[in-house]
C-alpha positions as CSV (number, residue, x, y, z in Angstrom):
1,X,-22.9,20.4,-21.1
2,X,-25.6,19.2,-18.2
3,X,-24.2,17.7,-15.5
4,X,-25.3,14.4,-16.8
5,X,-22.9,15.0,-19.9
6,X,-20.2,15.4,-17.7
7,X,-20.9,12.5,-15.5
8,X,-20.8,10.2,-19.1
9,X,-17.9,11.9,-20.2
10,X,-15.9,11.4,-17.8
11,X,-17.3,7.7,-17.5
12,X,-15.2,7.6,-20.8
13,X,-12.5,9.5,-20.1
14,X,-12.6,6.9,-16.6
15,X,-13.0,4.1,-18.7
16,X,-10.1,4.2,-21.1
17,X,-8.0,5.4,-17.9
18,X,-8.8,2.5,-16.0
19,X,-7.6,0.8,-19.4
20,X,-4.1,2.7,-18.7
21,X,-4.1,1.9,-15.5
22,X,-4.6,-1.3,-15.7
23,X,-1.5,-1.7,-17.8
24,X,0.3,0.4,-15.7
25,X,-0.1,-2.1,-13.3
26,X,1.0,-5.2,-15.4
27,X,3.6,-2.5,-16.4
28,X,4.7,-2.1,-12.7
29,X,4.0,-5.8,-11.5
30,X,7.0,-6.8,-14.3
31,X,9.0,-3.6,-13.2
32,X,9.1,-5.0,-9.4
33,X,9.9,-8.1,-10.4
34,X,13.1,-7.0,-12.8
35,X,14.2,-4.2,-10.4
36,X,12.5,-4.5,-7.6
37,X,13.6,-1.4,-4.6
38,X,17.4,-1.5,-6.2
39,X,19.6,1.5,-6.5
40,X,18.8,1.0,-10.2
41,X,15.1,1.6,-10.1
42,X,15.1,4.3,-8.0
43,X,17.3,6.5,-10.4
44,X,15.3,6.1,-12.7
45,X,12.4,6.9,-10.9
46,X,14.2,10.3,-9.9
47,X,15.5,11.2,-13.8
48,X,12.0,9.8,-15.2
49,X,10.7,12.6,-12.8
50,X,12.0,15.2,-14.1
51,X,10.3,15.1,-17.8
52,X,7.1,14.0,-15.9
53,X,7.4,16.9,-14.0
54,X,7.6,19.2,-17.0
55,X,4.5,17.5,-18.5
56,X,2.7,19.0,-15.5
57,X,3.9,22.2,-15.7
58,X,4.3,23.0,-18.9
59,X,1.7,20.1,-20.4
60,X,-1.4,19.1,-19.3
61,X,-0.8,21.4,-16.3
62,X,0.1,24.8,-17.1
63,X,0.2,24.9,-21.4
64,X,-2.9,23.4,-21.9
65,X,-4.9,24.8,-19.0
66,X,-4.0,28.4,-20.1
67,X,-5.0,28.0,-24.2
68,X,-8.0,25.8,-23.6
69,X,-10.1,29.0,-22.3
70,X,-8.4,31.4,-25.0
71,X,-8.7,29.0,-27.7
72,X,-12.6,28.1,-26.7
73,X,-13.2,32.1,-26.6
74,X,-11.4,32.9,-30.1
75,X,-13.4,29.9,-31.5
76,X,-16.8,30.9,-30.6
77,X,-16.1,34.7,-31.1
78,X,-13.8,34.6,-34.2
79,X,-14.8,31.1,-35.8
80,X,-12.8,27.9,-36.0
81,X,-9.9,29.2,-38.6
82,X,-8.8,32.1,-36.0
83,X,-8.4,29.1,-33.0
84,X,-7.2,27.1,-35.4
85,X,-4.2,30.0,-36.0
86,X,-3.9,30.5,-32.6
87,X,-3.0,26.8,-31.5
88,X,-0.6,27.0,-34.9
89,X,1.3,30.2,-32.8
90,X,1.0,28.0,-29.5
91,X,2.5,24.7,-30.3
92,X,5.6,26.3,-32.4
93,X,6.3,28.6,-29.2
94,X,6.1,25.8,-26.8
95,X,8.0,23.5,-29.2
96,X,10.9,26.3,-29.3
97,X,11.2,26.7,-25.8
98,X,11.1,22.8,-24.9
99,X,13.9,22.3,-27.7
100,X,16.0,24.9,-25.5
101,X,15.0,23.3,-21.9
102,X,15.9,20.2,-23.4
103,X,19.4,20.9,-24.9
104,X,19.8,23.1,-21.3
105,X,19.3,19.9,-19.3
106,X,21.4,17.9,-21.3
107,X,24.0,20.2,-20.9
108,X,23.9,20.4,-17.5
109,X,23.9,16.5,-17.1
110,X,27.3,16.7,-18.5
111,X,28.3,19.4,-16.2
112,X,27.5,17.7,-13.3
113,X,28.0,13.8,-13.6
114,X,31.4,13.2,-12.2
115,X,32.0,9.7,-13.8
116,X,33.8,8.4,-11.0
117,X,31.8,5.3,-10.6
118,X,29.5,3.3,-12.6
119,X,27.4,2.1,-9.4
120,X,27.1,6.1,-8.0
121,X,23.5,7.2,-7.7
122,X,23.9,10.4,-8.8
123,X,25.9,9.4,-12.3
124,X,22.9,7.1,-12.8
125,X,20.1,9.1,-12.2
126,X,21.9,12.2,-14.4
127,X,22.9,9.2,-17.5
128,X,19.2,8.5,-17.2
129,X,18.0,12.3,-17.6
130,X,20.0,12.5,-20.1
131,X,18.3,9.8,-22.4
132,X,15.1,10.9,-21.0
133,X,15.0,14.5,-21.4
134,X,14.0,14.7,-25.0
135,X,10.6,12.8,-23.8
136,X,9.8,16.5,-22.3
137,X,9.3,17.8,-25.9
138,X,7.0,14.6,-26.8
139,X,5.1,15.0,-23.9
140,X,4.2,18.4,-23.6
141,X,3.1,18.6,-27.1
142,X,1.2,15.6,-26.5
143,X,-0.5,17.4,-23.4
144,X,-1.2,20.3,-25.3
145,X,-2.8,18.4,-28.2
146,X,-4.9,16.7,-25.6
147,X,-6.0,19.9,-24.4
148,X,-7.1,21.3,-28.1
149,X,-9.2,18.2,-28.3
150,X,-10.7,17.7,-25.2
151,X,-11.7,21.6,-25.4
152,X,-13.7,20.1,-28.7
153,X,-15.4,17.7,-26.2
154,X,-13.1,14.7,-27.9
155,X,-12.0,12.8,-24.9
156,X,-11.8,9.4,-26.0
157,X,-8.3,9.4,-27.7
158,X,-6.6,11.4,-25.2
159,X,-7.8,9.8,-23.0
160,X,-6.4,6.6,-24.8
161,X,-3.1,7.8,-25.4
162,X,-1.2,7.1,-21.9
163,X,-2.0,3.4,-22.8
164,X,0.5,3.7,-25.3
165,X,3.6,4.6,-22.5
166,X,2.6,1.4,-20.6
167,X,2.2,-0.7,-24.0
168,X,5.5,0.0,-25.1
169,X,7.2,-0.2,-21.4
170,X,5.9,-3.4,-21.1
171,X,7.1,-4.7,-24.3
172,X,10.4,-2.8,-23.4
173,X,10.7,-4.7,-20.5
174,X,9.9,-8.3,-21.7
175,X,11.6,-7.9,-25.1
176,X,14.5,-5.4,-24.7
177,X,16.1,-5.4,-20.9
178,X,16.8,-9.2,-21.1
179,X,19.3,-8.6,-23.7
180,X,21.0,-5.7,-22.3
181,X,23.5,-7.5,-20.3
182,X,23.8,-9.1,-17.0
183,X,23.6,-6.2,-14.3
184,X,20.7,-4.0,-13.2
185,X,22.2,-1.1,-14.4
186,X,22.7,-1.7,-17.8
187,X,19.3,-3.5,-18.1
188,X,17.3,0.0,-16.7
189,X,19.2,2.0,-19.7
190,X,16.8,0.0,-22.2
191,X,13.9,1.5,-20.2
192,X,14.6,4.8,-20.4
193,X,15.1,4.5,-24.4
194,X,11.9,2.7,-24.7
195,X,10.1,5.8,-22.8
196,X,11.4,8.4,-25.6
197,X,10.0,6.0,-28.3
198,X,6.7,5.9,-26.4
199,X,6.3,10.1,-26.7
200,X,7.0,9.7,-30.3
201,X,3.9,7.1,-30.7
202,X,1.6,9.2,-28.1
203,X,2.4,12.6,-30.0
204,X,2.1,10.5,-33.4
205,X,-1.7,9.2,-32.4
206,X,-2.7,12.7,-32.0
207,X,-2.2,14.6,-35.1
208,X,-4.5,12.3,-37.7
209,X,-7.2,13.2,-35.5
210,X,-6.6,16.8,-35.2
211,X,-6.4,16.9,-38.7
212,X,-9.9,15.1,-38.9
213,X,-10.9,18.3,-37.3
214,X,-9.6,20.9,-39.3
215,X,-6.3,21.6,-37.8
216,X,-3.1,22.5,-40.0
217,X,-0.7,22.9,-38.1
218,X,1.3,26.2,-39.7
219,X,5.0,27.4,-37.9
220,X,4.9,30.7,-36.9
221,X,6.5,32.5,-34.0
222,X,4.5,35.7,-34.2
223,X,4.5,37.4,-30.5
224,X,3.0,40.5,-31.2
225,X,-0.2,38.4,-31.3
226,X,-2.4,39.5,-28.0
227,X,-3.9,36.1,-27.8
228,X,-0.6,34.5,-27.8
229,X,0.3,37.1,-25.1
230,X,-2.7,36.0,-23.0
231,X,-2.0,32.3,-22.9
232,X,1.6,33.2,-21.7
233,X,0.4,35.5,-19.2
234,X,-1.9,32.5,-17.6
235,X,0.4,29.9,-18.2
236,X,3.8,31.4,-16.2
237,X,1.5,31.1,-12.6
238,X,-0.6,28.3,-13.7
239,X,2.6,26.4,-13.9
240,X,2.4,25.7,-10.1
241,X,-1.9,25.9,-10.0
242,X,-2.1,22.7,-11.6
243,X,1.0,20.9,-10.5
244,X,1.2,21.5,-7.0
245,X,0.6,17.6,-6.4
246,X,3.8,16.7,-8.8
247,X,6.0,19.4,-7.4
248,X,5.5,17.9,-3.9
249,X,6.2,14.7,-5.3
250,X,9.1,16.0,-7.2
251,X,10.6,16.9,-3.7
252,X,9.9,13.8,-2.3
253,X,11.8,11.5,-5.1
254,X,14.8,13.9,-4.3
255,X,14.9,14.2,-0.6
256,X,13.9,10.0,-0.7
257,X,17.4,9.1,-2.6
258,X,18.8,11.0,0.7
259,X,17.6,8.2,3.0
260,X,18.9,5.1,1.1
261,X,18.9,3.1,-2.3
262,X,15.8,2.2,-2.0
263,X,13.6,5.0,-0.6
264,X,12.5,6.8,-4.4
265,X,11.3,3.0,-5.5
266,X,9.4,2.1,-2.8
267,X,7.7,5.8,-2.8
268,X,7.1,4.9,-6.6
269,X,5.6,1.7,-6.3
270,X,3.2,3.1,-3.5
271,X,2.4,6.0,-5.6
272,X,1.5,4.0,-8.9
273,X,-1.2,2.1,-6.5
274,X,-2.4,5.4,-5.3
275,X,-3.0,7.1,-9.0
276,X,-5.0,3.4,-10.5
277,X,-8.0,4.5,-7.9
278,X,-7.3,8.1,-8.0
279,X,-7.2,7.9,-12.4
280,X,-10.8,6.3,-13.1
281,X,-12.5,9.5,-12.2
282,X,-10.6,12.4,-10.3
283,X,-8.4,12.6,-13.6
284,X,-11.4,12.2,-15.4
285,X,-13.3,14.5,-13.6
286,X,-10.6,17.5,-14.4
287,X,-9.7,16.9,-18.0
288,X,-13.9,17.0,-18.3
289,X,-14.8,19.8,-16.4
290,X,-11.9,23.0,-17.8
291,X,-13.5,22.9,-20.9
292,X,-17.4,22.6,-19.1
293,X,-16.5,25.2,-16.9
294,X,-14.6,27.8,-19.5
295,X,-18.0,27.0,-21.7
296,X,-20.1,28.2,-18.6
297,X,-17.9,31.1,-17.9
298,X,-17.9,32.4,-21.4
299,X,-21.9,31.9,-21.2
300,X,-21.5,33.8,-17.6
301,X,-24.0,30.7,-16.1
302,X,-22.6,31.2,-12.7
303,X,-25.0,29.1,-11.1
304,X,-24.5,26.6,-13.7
305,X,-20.9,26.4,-12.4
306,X,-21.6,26.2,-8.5
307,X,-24.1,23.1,-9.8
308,X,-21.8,21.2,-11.6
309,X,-19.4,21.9,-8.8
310,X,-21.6,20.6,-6.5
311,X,-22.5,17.5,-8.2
312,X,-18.6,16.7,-8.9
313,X,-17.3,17.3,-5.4
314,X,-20.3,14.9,-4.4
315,X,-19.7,11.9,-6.7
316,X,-15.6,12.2,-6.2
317,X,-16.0,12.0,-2.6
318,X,-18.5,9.1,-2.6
319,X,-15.9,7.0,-5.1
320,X,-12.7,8.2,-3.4
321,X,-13.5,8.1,0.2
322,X,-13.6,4.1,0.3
323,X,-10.9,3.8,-2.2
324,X,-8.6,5.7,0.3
325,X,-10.1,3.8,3.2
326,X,-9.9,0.1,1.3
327,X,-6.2,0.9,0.7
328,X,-5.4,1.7,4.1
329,X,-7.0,-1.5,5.4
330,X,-5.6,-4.0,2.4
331,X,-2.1,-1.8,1.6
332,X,-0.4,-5.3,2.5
333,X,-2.2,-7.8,1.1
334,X,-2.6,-5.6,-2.0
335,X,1.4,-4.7,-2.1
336,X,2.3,-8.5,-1.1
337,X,-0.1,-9.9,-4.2
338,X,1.2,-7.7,-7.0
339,X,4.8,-6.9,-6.7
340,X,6.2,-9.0,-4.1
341,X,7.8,-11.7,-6.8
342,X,11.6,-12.0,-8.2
343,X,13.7,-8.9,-6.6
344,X,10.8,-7.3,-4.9
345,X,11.1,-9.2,-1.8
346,X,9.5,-9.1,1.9
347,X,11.9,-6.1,2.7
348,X,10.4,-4.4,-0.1
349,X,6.4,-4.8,0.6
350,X,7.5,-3.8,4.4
351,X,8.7,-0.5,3.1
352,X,6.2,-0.2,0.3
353,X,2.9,-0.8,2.2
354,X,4.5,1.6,5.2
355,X,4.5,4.3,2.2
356,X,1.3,3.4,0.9
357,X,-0.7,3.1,4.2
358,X,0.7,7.1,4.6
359,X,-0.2,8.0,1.2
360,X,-3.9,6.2,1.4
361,X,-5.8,9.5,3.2
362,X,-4.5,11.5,0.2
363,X,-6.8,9.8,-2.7
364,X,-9.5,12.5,-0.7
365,X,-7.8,15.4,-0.6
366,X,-5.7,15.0,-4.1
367,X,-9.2,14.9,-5.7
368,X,-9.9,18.3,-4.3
369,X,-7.7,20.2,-6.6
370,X,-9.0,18.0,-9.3
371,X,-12.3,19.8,-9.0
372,X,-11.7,23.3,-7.8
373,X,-8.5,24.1,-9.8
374,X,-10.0,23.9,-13.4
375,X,-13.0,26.5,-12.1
376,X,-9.8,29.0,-11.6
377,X,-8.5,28.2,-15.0
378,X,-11.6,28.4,-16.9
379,X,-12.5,32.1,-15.4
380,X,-8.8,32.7,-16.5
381,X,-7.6,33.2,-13.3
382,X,-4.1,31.2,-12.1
383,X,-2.7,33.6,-10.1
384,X,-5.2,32.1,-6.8
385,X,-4.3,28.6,-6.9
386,X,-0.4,29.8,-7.7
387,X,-0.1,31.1,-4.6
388,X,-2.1,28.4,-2.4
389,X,0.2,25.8,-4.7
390,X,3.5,27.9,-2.9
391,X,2.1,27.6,0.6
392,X,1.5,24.4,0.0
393,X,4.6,23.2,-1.3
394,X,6.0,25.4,1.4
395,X,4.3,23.4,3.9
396,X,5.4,19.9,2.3
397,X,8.9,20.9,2.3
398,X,8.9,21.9,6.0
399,X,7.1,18.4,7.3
400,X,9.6,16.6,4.6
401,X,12.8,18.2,7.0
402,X,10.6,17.6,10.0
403,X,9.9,14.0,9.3
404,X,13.6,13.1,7.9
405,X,15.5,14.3,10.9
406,X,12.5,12.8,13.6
407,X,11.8,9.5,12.1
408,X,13.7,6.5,12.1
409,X,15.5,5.7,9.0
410,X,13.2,3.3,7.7
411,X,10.2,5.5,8.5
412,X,11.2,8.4,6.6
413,X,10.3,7.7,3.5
414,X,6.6,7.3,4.8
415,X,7.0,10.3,6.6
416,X,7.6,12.0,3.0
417,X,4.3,10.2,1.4
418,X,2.1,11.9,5.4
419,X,3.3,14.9,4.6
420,X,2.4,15.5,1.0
421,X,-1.4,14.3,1.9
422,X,-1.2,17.3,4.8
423,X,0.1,19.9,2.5
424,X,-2.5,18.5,-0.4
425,X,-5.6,18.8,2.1
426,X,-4.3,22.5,3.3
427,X,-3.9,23.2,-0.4
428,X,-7.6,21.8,-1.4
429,X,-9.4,23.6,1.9
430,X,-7.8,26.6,1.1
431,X,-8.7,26.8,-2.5
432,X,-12.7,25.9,-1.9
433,X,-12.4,28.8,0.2
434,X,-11.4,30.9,-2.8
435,X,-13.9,29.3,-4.7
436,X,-16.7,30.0,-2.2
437,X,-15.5,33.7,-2.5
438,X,-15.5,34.1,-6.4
439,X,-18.5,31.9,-7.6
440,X,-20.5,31.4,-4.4
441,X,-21.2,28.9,-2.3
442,X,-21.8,25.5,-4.5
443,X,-23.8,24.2,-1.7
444,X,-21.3,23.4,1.1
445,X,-24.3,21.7,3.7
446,X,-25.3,18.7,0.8
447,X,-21.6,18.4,0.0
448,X,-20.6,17.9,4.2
449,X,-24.0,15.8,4.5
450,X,-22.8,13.7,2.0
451,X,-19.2,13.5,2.8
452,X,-20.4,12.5,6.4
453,X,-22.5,9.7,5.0
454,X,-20.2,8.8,2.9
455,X,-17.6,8.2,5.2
456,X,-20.0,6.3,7.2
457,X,-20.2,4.0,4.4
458,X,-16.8,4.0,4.1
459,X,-16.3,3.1,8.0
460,X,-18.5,0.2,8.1
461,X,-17.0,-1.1,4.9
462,X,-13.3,-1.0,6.8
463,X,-15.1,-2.9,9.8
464,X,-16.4,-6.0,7.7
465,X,-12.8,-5.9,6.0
466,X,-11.0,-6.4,9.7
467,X,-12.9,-9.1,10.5
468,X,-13.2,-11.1,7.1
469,X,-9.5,-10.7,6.5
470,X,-7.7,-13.0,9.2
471,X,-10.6,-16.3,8.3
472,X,-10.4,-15.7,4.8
473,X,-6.4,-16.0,4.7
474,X,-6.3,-18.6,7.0
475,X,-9.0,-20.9,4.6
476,X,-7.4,-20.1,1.6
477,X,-3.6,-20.3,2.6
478,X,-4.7,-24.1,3.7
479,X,-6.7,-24.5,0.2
480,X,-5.1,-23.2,-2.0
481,X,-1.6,-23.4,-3.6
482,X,0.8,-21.9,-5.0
483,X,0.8,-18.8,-2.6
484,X,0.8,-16.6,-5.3
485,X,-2.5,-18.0,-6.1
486,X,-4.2,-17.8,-2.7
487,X,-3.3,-14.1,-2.1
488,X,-5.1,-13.2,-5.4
489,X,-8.1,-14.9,-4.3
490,X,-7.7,-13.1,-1.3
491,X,-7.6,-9.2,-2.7
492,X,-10.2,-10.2,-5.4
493,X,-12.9,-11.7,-2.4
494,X,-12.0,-9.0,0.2
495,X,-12.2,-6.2,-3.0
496,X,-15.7,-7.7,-3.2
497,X,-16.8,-7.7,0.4
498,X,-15.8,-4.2,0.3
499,X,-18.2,-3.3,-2.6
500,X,-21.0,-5.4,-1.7
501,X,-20.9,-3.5,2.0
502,X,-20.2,0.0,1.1
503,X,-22.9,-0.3,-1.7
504,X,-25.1,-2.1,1.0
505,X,-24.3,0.7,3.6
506,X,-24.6,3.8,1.4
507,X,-28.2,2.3,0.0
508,X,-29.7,1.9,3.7
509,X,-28.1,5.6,3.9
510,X,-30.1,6.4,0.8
511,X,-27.0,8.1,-0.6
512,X,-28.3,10.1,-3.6
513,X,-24.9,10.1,-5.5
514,X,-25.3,5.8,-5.8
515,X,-28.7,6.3,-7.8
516,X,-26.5,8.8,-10.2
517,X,-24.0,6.7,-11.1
518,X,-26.3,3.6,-11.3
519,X,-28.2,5.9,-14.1
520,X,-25.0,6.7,-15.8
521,X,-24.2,2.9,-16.0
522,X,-27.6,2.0,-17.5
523,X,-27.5,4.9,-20.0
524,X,-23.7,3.8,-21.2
525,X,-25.1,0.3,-21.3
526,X,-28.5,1.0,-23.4
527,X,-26.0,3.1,-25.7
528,X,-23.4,0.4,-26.1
């Protein structure tokens, strides 16, 4: 695929993401105003975690990034019937194994829940894993069927299928937790069933169109087969490669219920407004480019690889570096306009905007990983990233203890979300340093140029954002009522100034990655 392919691909892949996310945030707007930062909500951010985590690892991240290079090669070497065989092998391994993880967990919930107290956190969050567990085997298949069809350059129902989670918890939330009694706690039990019905739809979407084609899926648990072998081989490291981002997070959800009731929610709420930017194309970038970049390795077009490198870093820094920025300046306003309603109160969009304003800087260096990761995975090498991903995880857990016993209490939690973004940017230098050292240099002096003029941009976009925000506020709080309504004029005219001016700035700076994506956008449009 040209880089032009890529850059429309992932438009789709962007587009129906910004669909998800955009119902992820109606999702989380009703979510804040049931639960708000309660003791609740933030168990069930830590057990909903933990099959989330496993996704990563064994899903999207690890599974599916070590069979979509096999799978391409047996495909184009052997024909479609021997990759079709192979993913048969694949999915009734990793189907075994989650069944045991799952019945493991379970287990262990059991073991460990003390039953003392109905309000303790930790009986909550391990009831919670409990229901929730069984969403690990949905999920990971789900990933892994994603992968198969993504590697046949069909993105558009994957990239579909996490609207169905939000669908169904917003339904869940309107129709179901209501009726589930009068306290917090029993209400959030109704969530976590509705997010084991959601795996079954999302795994249920996938199969008519694998069987559109030509899969049939046949059990078999042969491990004598090599190929089989190889996938396992580059999954066991490529479990951390990939995931390094959710095992940090992971550690934060953990070392947050620590600090108080309310830390894990408020981490969550910051997070979910950190992944809508971060989702329209640094996602979109990565599920596109493993299957570009096994396709060039298997054609050994190095150079190829360096140039779609080159074009991707480019365009992810020019969208995420004003993203990150714009939430740093507008975390408040943003946090105060969506969630503070019902039992999200002012106490809540203090602590939530602290989190998010320390979170912001990592929308740039998250995206790093996004781009240099899959070039590992695609020339079937996980072992490099593994062991950048422990350093950096490593390093997150040491500034997490750091931060915790430095920071006053209602700091810490935003001490967790800082030092995630410096153990993410260590992680991303460190592995285009690697990258530099197997593929060659993908042109580091136009990538700095543009970052620099990017961030430019970027600055004088912050700038006009200062100084509209305190006139603006003041017109429209004596304008407009209900309040409610004034601070979503507010966002929506400041979201604009910030546009207009970046785009305005990063024209006069005849910023060659604006005229891409302006060609991109007509193309789509002449197609549509």
């Amino acid at each position: 695929m040209e880089t032009s392919k890529v850059l429309r691909s992932a438009a789709v892949v962007g587009s129906l993401t910004l669909l998800s996310r955009f119902l992820g945030m109606i999702r989380d707007l009703l979510t804040a105003g049931l639960f708000g930062t309660s003791l609740p909500m933030s168990a069930f951010v830590v057990a909903f975690r933990i099959p989330n985590l496993f996704r990563r690892l064994f899903g999207e991240g690890a599974l599916s990034s070590a069979f979509v290079p096999v799978f391409m090669e047996v495909r184009t070497r052997e024909g479609a019937e021997a990759g079709w065989h192979l993913a048969s092998k694949v999915i009734s391994l990793a189907a075994v194994v989650l069944v045991g993880f799952t019945l493991t967990g379970i287990g262990l919930t059991y073991l460990l829940q003390t039953g003392a107290d109905s309000l303790n956190q930790r009986d909550l969050i391990l009831s919670l894993t409990r229901i929730m567990l069984p969403y690990m085997i949905l999920i990971c298949l789900v990933a892994l069927c994603m992968g198969i069809l993504n590697s046949l350059h069909h993105f558009a129902i994957p990239a579909f299928t996490p609207s169905l989670l939000n669908v169904v918890w917003i339904i869940t939330l309107l129709a179901v937790c209501p009726w589930l009694g009068d306290s917090l706690e029993e209400k959030i039990y109704g969530l976590a069933w509705g997010i084991l019905v959601a795996g079954g739809l999302q795994l249920g979407l996938q199969i008519p169109i694998l069987r559109r084609h030509g899969f049939r899926f046949r059990p078999s648990l042969n491990l004598r087969d090599p190929k089989v072998w190889r996938v396992l081989l580059l999954m066991g490291p490529a479990s951390i490669g990939l995931a390094v981002t959710q095992i940090n997070v992971m550690v934060n959800s953990l070392l947050a219920a620590w600090i108080g009731p309310w830390a894990p929610a408020a981490l969550f709420y910051s997070e979910r407004l950190l992944y809508f930017p971060q989702g329209i194309l640094a996602t979109a970038m990565s599920t596109v480019l493993l299957p570009v970049f096994s396709g060039q390795m298997a054609r050994a077009q190095d150079q190829a690889m360096r140039h779609t490198m080159n074009h991707s870093l480019r365009v992810l820094w020019f969208v995420m570096t004003p993203a990150a920025i714009g939430l740093l300046v507008l975390a408040r306003p943003i946090v105060q306009m969506l969630f503070e309603w019902g039992r999200f109160d002012r106490a809540s969009t203090d602590l939530t905007t602290l989190a998010l304003q320390c979170y912001a800087p990592g929308l740039i260096v998250f995206s790093l990983a996004k781009i240099f990761v899959p070039a590992f995975y695609a020339r079937q090498d996980p072992r490099t990233p593994v062991k950048i991903g422990l350093l950096s995880v490593g390093i997150n857990l040491i500034l997490n203890l750091i931060f915790l016993f430095t920071l006053p209490l209602y700091w810490k939690h935003a001490g967790l979300a800082f030092s995630t973004v410096i153990a993410e940017g260590v992680n991303g230098v460190l592995l285009g340093r690697q990258v530099h050292r197997r593929i060659g240099s993908p042109g580091w002096k136009e990538i700095f140029s543009s970052g620099l003029r990017t961030l430019f941009a970027s600055g004088v976009m912050a700038l006009a954002l200062v100084l509209s925000f305190s006139p603006l506020q003041k017109a429209l709080a004596a304008m407009i009522r209900p309040e409610k309504i004034a601070q979503i004029v507010l966002v929506g005219l400041l979201v604009v100034i910030g546009i207009l001016t970046y785009v305005a700035a990063a024209a006069l700076l005849r910023s060659p990655e604006l005229n891409e994506l302006a060609m991109t956008v007509k193309k789509k449009l002449r197609r549509a």
